[in-house]
C-alpha positions, 0 to 999 in steps of 0.5 A: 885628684888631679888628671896626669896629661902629657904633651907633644910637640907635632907637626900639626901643634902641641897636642896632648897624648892621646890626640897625638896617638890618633894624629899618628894613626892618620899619617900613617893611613893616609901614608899607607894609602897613598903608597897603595894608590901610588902604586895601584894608578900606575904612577910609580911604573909611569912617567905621568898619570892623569884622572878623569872627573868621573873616576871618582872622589878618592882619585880626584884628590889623590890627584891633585895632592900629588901634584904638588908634589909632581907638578903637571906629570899629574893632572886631574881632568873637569870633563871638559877640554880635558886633553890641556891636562893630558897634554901637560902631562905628555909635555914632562914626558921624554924619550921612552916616556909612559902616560897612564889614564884612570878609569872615567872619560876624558872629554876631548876638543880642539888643539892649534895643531891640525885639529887633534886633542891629543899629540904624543910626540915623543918617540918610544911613548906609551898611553895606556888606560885601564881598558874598556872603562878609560873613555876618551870622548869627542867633544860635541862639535870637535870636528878633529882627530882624538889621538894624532901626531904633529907630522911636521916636526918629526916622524915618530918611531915605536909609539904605543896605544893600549887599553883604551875606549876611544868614542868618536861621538860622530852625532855630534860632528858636522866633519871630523878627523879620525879616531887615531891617525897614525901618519908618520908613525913608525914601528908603533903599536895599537894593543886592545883598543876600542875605536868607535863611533868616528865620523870618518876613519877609525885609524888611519895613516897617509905614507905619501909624505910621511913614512908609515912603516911597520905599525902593528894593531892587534887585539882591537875592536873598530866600529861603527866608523862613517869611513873605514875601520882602518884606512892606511894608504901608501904604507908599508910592512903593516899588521892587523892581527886577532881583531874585530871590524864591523858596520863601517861605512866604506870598508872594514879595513882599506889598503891602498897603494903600499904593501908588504902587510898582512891582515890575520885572524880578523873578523870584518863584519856588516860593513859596505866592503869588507876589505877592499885592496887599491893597487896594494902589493904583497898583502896577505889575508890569512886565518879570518873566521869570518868575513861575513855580511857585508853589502857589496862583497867580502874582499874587493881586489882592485886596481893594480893590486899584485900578489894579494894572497888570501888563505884558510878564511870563512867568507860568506853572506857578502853582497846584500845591496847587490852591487857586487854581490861576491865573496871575493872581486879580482879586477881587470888590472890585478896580478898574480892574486891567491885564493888558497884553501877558503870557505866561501858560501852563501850560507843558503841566502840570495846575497852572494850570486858569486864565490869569486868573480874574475874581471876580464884582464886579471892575470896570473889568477890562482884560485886552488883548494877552495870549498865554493859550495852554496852561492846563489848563483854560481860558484866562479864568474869568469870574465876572461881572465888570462893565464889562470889557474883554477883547480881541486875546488869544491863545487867549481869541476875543472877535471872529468873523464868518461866514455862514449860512441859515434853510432854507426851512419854519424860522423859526430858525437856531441858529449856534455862533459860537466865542467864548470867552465870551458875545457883548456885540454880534451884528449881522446883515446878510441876503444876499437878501430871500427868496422869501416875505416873512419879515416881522420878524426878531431874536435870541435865546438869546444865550450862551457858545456860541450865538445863534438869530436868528428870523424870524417867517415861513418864507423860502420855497424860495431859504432865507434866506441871512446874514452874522453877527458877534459881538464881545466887549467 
């Protein structure tokens, strides 16, 4: 008996029935799963998308399939020189563009321009991976910045960077650029992203030539950088907010010159200076649970420096190498600084001799509301600053009161009043009058410990009982 088999045409030939059934079944999972692929690598959200070479097998040839059909909007990566194929799919890009970044790592090396593998200039772009498992990686020797922008061209406006490892791989750099350098940067954002290991400054931004205003990192983790986490100078409108920055070789975060920024909610940890402000004006820093560990002091305002606020933070444990062992450093040419409503102690150690240190020259110095309880040393060193306000802080005593006596045959009576610095107001008010008259009365030898209050005749036998108060402003 003779076998029915009926034939069709297809794309792939002319293929009995039940090959034909398994011909469609194909299509229709590879069909199905490219649609899901699609949409799982963010392709279909994205304007470009490019795989690392390590994201795996699927990825790779997903990949390539489709860019025969995109062209260079979708690359895949070989581990090596891998921003030419992040930066041909950067190049489809225009206005409002995103670029979207498999899992793996991306190897990075040198460009023609200014030494940074990868150059995102189109305003309003986007590159975002898949977190903490997108690794760009500096090639050993790269000697350059991982993610910059080409200044000369053009400045750049609303630039985002999310969700990404960058490794700066500094073991293997005789010098390098930074981790991300945002110079002619404007109203851009850095959003959960893990700068790491750069030889020099983890971010940075230079506003002298190049206008940087308004940029915005939040959510981030910066360490183990051999300048600072964050280095900006000569910017304006600046926010680092609910971020971590720790063991950095010059400062957790360094702002010189510019202003008008703020530093929230932000942990700087185990650098040389935490934070260290270079004649920068209208800096606030506000809400940090700790500022902690690092050698030299927590917060080193400096140099021209007016109106730095710094509010409700924890800052303690500063100063191991005993360079400028304190919590917070007012230099000599600062002005109108705040310290409001901090924590700042020495958590039982001997690293922070000072709460606060205050040059000779500092201005219009507000420190109020402050817990200083537990320095090493002492919880204010006051060199002489000028115009201050030093006032209701716990474990510096600015206001006493009390009583005491010139015994009769003295004319004087030395009182120690418990302050913690020199007295700007004593008043006195007598209890009597005296058995003999007394005649005219002052003080004197006013000091950090003492006042003498000084009659010019002796009392007499009822002594000369009085009141005193001392207040420091």
């Amino acid at each position: 008996m003779k076998r029915f088999r009926r034939w069709f045409n297809t794309p792939f030939g002319r293929v009995c029935g039940s090959v034909a059934i398994v011909v469609v079944l194909a299509v229709l999972a590879f069909t199905g799963f490219a649609a899901y692929w699609v949409s799982t690598s963010g392709l279909l959200t994205s304007g470009a998308y490019v795989c690392a070479s390590n994201a795996g097998t699927v990825h790779l040839n997903m990949a390539k399939i489709f860019h025969g059909v995109y062209g260079d909007r979708v690359g895949w990566c070989d581990g090596t020189d891998d921003q030419a194929e992040i930066q041909s799919a950067i190049d489809t890009l225009t206005l409002g563009g995103r670029l979207v970044l498999s899992s793996g790592t991306f190897t990075v090396n040198q460009t023609s321009i200014g030494k940074q593998a990868i150059i995102p200039d189109v305003n309003k772009f986007k590159i975002s991976g898949q977190g903490a498992s997108t690794i760009i990686r500096a090639a050993a020797g790269f000697n350059g910045t991982i993610i910059g922008s080409n200044c000369t061209d053009a400045l750049r406006y609303q630039m985002v960077i999310a969700d990404l490892f960058i490794d700066g791989n500094k073991a293997n750099q005789a010098t390098q650029g930074y981790g991300i350098n945002m110079t002619g940067w404007n109203d851009s954002r850095i959003v959960n992203v893990n700068v790491w290991n750069v030889k020099t400054d983890g971010i940075y931004a230079n506003g002298t030539d190049n206008t940087s205003t308004g940029n915005r990192i939040t959510n981030s983790t910066i360490s183990a950088c051999n300048g600072s986490g964050v280095y900006y100078t000569f910017c304006y409108g600046w926010t680092i907010a609910d971020s971590w920055v720790g063991s950095c070789s010059v400062a957790g975060i360094r702002a010189s010159g510019g202003g008008e920024a703020s530093i929230d909610n932000t942990i700087i940890d185990q650098c040389a200076r935490g934070i260290y402000i270079y004649g920068t004006d209208e800096l606030r820093i506000s809400n940090s649970p700790y500022i902690g560990a690092n050698t030299k002091c927590g917060i080193d305002i400096d140099h021209t420096a007016y109106d730095v606020t710094v509010t409700n933070c924890l800052i303690q444990k500063n100063g191991s190498d005993n360079t400028n062992p304190c919590g917070i450093s007012v230099g000599a040419s600062t002005r109108r600084t705040k310290i409001l409503g901090n924590t700042i102690n020495d958590e039982g150690l001997t690293y922070q001799d000072y709460g606060i240190k205050i040059a000779s020259g500092a201005n219009q110095t507000m420190i109020h509301d402050n817990n200083l309880l537990g320095n090493y040393v002492a919880a204010i060193l006051d060199s002489g600053a000028v115009n201050e306000s030093i006032q209701s802080n716990m474990g510096w005593i600015t206001e006493l009161e009390g009583s005491s006596s010139i015994a009769s045959g003295d004319t004087t009576k030395v009182v120690t009043h418990g302050l913690s610095a020199t007295p700007t107001y004593v008043w006195i008010a007598f209890k009597e009058q005296g058995t003999a008259d007394y005649g005219r009365w002052w003080v004197s030898s006013v000091n950090a410990t003492a006042f003498t209050l000084n009659v010019s005749a002796d009392p007499g036998a009822s002594n000369l009982d009085f009141y005193w108060r001392c207040l420091v402003r």
